[in-house]
Structure formats: C-alpha cells, structure tokens
C-alpha positions as CSV (number, residue, x, y, z in Angstrom):
1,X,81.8,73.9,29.9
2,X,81.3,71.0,27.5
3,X,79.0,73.5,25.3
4,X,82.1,75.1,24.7
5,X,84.5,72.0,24.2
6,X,81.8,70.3,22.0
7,X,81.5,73.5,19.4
8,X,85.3,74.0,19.5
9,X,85.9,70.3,18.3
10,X,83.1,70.9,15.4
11,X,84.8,73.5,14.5
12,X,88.3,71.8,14.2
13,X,86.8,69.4,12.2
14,X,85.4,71.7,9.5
15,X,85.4,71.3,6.0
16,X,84.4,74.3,3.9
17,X,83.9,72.7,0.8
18,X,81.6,70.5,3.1
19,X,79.5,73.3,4.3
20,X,79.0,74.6,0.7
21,X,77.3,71.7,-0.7
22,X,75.4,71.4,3.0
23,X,73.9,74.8,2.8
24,X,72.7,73.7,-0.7
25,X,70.4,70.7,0.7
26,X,69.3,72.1,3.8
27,X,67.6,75.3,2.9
28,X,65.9,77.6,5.2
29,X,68.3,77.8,7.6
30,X,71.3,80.3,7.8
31,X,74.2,79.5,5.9
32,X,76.8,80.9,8.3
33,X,75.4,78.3,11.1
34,X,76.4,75.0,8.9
35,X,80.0,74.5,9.9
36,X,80.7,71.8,7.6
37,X,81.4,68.6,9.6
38,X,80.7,65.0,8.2
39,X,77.9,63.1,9.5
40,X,80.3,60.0,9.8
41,X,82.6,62.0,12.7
42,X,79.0,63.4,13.9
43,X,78.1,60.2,14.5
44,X,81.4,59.0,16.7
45,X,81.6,62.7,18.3
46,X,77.6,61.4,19.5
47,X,78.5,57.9,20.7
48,X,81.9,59.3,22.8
49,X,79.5,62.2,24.1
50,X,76.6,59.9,24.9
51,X,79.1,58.4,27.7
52,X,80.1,61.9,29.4
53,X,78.1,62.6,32.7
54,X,78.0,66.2,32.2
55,X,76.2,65.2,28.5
56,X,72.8,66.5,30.2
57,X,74.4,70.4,30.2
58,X,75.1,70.4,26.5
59,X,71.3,69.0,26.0
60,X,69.5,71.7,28.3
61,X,71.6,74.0,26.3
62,X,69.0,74.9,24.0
63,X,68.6,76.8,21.5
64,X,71.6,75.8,19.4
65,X,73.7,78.5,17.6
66,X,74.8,75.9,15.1
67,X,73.2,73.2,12.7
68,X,76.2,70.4,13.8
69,X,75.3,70.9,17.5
70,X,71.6,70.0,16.5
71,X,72.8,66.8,14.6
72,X,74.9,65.9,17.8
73,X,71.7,66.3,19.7
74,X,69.6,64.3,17.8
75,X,72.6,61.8,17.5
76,X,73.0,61.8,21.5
77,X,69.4,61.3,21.9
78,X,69.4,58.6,19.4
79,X,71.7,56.9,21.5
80,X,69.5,56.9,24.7
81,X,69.0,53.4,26.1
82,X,66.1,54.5,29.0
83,X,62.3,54.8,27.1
84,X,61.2,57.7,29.2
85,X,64.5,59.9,29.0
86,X,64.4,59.3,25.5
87,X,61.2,60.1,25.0
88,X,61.4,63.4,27.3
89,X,64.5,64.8,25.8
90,X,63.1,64.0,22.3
91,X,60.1,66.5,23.2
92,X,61.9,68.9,24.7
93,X,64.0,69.0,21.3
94,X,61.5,68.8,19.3
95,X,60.7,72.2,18.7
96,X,64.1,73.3,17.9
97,X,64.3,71.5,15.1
98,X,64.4,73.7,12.4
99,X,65.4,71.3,9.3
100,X,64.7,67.6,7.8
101,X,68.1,66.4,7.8
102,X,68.1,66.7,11.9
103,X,64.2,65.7,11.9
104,X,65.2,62.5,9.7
105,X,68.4,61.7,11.5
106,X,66.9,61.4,14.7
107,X,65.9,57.9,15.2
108,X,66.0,56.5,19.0
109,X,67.1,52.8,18.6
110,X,64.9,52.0,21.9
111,X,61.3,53.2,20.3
112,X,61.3,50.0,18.8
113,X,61.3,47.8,21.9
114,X,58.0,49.9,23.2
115,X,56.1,50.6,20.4
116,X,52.9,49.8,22.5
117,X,54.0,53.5,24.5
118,X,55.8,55.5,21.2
119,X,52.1,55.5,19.3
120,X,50.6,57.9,21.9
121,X,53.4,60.2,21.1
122,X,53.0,59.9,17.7
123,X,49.5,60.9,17.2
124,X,50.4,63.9,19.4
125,X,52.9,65.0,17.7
126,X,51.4,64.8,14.4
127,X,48.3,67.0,15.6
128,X,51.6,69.8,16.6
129,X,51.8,73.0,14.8
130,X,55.5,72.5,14.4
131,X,55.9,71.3,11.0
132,X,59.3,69.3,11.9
133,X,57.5,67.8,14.9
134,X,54.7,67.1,12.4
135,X,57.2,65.4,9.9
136,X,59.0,63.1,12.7
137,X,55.8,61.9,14.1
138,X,55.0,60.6,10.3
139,X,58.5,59.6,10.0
140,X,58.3,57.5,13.3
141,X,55.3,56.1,12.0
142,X,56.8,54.9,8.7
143,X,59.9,53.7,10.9
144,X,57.7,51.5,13.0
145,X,54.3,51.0,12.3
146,X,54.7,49.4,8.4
147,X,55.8,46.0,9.2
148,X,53.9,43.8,12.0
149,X,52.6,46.2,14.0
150,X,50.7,47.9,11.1
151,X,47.3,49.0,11.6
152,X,45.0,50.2,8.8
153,X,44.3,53.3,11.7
154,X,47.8,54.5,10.8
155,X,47.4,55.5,7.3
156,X,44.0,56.6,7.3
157,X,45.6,59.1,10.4
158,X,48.0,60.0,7.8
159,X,45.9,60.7,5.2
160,X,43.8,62.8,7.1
161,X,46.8,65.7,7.8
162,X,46.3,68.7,5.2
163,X,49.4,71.0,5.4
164,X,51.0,73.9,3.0
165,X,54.3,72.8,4.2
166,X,56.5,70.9,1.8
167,X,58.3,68.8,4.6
168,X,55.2,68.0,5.7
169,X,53.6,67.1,2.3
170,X,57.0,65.2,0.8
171,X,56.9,63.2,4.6
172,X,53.7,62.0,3.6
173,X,54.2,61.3,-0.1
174,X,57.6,59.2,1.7
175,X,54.8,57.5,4.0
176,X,52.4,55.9,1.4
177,X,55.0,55.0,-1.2
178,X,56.6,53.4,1.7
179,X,53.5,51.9,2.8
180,X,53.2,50.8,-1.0
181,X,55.8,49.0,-1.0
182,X,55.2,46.9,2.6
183,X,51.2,46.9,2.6
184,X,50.3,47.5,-1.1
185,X,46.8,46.1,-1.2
186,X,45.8,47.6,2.2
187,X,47.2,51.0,0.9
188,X,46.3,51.4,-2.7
189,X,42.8,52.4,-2.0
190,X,44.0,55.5,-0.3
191,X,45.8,55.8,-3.9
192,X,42.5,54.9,-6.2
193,X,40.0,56.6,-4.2
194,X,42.1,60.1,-3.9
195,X,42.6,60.4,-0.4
196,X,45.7,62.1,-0.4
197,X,45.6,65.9,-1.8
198,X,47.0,65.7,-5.6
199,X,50.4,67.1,-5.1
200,X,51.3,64.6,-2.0
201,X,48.9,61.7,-4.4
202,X,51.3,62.0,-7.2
203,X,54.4,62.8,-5.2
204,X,53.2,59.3,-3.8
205,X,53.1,57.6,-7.4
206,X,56.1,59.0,-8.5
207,X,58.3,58.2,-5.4
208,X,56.7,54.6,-5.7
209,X,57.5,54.1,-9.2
210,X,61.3,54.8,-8.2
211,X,61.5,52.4,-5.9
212,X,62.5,49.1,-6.5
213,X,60.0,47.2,-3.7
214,X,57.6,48.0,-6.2
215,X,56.9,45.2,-9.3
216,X,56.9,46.7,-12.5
217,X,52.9,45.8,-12.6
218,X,52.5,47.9,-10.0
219,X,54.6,50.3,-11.4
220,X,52.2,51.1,-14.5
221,X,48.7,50.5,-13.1
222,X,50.2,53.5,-10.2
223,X,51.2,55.6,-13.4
224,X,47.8,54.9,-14.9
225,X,46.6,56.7,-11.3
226,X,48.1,59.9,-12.1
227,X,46.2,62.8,-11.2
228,X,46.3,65.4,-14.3
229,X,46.3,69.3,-13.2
C-alpha cells in the first residue's frame, strides 16, 4: 500500500539529530511521532507523490501516526491544481491538524486564483472550535486578503475572535502586524482604540516593531501604544 511505501521512505530519510531540535519547536505533540525528515526532501517526496494515482489512499488515510506524514499531506494538498478538490481535501484535513508548523505549511497555490470562493471558507473556519482550523482560516486571510482584495470587514472579523489558545492569539498578533505593515492607516485604529485583547495588542506592537516594512516613525509612535499590565 502506498501508506506503507510513503512511511518507509520517511523513515529512510531520518535524521535524529533532526527530530531533536523538531520536537523542541513543535510542542504539544508526541515526541516519538516526529521522525526527523527535512522539509526540503518533504517538499520533493510531495511533488513526486502529488503525480501517483493511488495518492487519494494515502489522503483518506487519516488519522496519521506520524508528524512527516501530516507535512506530506498538507504538502500534497498544497499541490492541488482543481479549486473544489482542494478545497474538500483541505476540510477533511483540517481537523487533524494538530500543530502550527503543518497549519502554517499548508498553503494551496490555487486559493489565490478564486479568492471570490476561498472567503466563505474562511469565515467558516474561523467560527470552528478547532483551534488549528481557527489559526489557518486567519492565516489564509493574511495570505490573501492584505493586498488588493483587502476589505476593512476582514480585520474587524479578526478582531472580533477572543480565544485562550496561544496559536490562536500569536495568529492574530501575526495578522495585524502584518496588516501594519500593508494597510497601516486602515489598521492602526484597531491598534489606538484597543480592539485587540492586550496580550494579542502588544504581541501586535512588538511583532510590528521587528519588522522591517514598518518605518522607524511608526516604530515609536506603536511603542508609545503599549498597553502596561
């Protein structure tokens, strides 16, 4: 079965000292299901993969025993040039995903050629319980919606989410300093009026100041902004 095929190549490709510093940046997961392969050979394992006809077993194979066959799912779905298959498969996987690096890694290159359709999606999934489906449905947002197609809707949908989950709360702090740095004067009122719950606000101002889209003006009136506990 290619199940099997797939997780004896990730497993021939292992690196141990790998794994060790994976298990240290993806917590909450077990440590014994990180193998230790490189995203690089991830990547190429995905696109060979993504031509097999059998592919579709390995992706109704779910869930996954290890945290490399979730990166090659997310990967494989990634690669997926038909809207609606992508768009099914993406919530059927969904929630599995149990971890930001797979929740950031997934990216479908063909939601950007129907954005019109990918914003229904992505005010559902933002309203899910599943904080990972929560997170991508901001991330997809941030990946999309910032440039010109950005609506003013989209951040105030944003700002509205109150969570006690730190993926969910750094997503959002990733969002508006983002958002800063494409559509500053549109977003800094969501900044200066205190929209944002203070942890995510200042996570906001800090992740702005460190970014280089933002002018070193900007930089101190955002630190003048500061929330004090």
């Amino acid at each position: 079965m290619i199940t099997d095929e797939i997780r004896e190549r990730l497993f021939s490709e292992r690196d141990e000292k790998y794994a060790g510093m994976q298990v240290k940046i993806i917590p909450g997961i077990p440590a014994d299901s990180i193998i230790g392969v490189r995203t690089p050979i991830l990547r190429n394992m995905a696109r060979e993969l993504s031509k097999r006809e059998d592919i579709e077993d390995f992706l109704g194979t779910l869930p996954h025993g290890y945290f490399e066959e979730n990166q090659l799912h997310s990967f494989i779905i990634s690669n997926i040039k038909d809207y609606d298959r992508c768009l099914a498969r993406v919530n059927v996987f969904l929630p599995y995903v149990d971890n930001w690096a797979t929740c950031d890694q997934m990216s479908p290159k063909v939601f950007k050629k129907h954005r019109t359709l990918l914003i229904d999606s992505i005010n559902h999934w933002i309203l899910s319980e599943k904080t990972y489906t929560v997170r991508f449905g901001i991330g997809m947002l941030m990946e999309h919606f910032l440039d010109e197609d950005f609506d003013i809707r989209y951040p105030e949908t944003v700002a509205k989410i109150r969570s006690d989950e730190y993926y969910i709360n750094m997503m959002i702090a990733w969002y508006f300093a983002t958002a800063l740095a494409k559509q500053y004067h549109a977003i800094l009122p969501f900044i200066e009026d205190h929209r944002l719950d203070v942890w995510t606000h200042n996570k906001t101002i800090q992740k702005s100041i460190e970014s280089y889209r933002i002018t070193t003006e900007q930089k101190e009136y955002l630190r003048s902004l500061k929330i004090k506990k």
